[in-house]
N, C-alpha and C positions, 0 to 999 in steps of 0.2 A: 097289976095293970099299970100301963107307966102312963105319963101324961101324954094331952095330944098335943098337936100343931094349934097357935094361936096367929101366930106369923112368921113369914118366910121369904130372906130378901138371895137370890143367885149373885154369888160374885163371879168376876170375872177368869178366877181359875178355877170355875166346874166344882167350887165348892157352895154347900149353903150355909147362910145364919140364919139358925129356927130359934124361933122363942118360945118354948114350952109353956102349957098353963100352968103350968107350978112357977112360972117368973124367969127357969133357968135360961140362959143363951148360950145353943151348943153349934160346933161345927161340922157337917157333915160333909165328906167328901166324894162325891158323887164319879168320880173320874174311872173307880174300876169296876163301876157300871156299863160305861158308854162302849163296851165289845159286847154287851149281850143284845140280842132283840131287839125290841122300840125304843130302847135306852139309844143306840146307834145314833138315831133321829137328836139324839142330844146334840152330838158333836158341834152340830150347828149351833153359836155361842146366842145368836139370836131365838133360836128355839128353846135353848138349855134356861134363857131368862125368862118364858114365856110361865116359870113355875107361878103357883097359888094355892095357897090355903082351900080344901076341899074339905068338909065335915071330918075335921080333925087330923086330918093327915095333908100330904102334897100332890097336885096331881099339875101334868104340861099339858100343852093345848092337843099334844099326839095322844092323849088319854093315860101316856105313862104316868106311876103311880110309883109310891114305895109305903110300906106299912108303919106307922107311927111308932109300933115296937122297934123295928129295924132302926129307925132315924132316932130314937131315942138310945141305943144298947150300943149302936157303933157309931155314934158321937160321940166329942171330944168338949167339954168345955170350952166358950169362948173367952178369950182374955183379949179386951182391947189396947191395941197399942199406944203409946205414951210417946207422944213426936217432941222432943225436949227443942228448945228453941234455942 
């Protein structure tokens, strides 16, 4: 069983940062969702940010969902980037 959602911030290209309860920070890319179904209703970049933490998983305020396993298996590890001055 892989871990769930503990938080979940939409960036601005239809990707997300989750932060798993095991600590990890991974990225999901949410983009070759938005041709299916209710996912659609993403497009809208104000609805796409409407995401939240739902009993361990994500769910939008259109009641779109994705399964914790999925958002865990086809995520990417997040590496934050280092803006050198």
């Amino acid at each position: 069983m892989n871990p769930r959602v503990n938080k979940v911030d939409a960036l601005d290209d239809f990707t997300l940062l989750i932060v798993f309860e095991n600590g990890e920070e991974r990225s999901f890319d949410v983009k070759p969702y938005l041709n299916k179904g209710i996912f659609a209703e993403l497009e809208n970049l104000d609805n796409f940010k409407s995401v939240h933490v739902s009993e361990g998983t994500i769910r939008w305020e259109n009641d779109a969902y994705l399964c914790p396993d999925t958002l865990f298996e086809d995520s990417v590890p997040y590496k934050r980037q280092l803006h050198k001055k």
